[in-house]
C-alpha positions as CSV (number, residue, x, y, z in Angstrom):
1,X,-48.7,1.4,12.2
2,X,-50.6,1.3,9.3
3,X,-49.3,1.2,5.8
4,X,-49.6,3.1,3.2
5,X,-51.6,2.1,-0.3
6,X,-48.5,1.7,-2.6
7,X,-46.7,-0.3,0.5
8,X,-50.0,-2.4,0.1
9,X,-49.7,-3.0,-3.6
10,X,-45.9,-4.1,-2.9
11,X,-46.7,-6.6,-0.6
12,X,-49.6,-7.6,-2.4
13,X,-47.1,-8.3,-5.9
14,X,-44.3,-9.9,-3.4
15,X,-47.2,-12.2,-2.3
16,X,-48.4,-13.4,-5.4
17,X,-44.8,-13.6,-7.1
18,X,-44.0,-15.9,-4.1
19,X,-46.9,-17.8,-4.3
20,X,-45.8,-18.8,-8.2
21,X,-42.3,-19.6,-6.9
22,X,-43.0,-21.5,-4.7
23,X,-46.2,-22.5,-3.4
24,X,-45.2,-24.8,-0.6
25,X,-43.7,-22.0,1.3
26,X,-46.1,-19.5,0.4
27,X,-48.7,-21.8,1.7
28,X,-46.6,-22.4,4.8
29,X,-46.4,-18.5,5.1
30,X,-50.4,-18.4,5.0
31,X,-51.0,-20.7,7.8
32,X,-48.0,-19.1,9.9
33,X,-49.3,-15.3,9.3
34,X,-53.2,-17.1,10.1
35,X,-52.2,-17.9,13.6
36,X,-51.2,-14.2,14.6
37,X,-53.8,-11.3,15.5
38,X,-54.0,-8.5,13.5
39,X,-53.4,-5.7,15.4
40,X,-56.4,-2.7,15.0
41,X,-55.7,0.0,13.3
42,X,-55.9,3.0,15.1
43,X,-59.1,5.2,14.5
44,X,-57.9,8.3,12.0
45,X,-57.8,11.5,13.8
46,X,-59.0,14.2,11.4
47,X,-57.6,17.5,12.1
48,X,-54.4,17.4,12.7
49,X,-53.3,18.6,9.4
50,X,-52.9,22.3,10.2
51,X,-50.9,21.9,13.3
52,X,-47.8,22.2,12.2
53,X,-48.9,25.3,9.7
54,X,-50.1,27.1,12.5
55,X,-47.4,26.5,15.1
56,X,-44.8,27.5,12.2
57,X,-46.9,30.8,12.0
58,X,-47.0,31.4,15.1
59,X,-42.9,31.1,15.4
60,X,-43.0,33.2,11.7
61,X,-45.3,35.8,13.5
62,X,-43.1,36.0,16.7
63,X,-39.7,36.2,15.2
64,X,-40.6,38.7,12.9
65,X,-41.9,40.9,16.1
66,X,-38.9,40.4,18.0
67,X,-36.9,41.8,15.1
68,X,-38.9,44.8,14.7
69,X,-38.9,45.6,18.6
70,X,-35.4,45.3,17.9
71,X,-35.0,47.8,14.6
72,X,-37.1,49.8,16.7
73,X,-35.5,50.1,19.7
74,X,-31.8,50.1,18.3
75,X,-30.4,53.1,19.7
76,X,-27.9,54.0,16.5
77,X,-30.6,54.5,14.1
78,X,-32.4,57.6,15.7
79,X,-32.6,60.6,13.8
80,X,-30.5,63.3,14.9
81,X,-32.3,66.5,15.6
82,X,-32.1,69.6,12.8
83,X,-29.6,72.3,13.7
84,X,-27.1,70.0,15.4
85,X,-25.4,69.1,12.7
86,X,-25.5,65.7,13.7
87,X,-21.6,65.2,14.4
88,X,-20.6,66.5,10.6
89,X,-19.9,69.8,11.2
90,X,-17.0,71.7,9.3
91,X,-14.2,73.0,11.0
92,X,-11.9,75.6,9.8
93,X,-8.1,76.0,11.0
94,X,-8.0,79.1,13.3
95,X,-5.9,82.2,11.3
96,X,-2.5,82.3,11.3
97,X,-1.8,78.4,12.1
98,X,-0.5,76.1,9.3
């Protein structure tokens, strides 16, 4: 895993302050941290930035779909047809009750 440029810059200041604290151990360090391999860094892949924009617009795209098939299809939200009154009608009491 490769680090960053400001995790760099750390390590680079720890380094240096160690090495004017004490320079027996930061010379010990060097020679210890000589011996290992550094590992390559794996080769940058460019690209792969808009992945996750896409993918999210893609879910963005396809949930707003679903909820129009939905608004579309709800069966409570068709108009009623003219004349019918559409379930409001007025009704008065027949004569002579009440």
């Amino acid at each position: 895993m490769a680090l960053r440029e400001y995790e760099r810059r750390v390590l680079a200041e720890i380094e240096h302050r160690l090495s004017e604290d004490d320079p027996d151990l930061a010379g010990y360090l060097r020679t210890f941290n000589a011996e290992a391999p550094t590992p390559p860094e794996p080769p940058e892949r460019p690209g792969l930035g808009w992945r996750p924009w896409a993918v999210c617009g893609l879910v963005s795209l396809a949930v707003i779909a679903l909820l129009l098939a939905l608004i579309v299809t709800a069966p409570g939200l068709r108009e009623v047809p003219a004349g019918t009154g559409g379930g409001t009608e007025t009704v008065a009491p027949a004569p002579g009750v009440g």
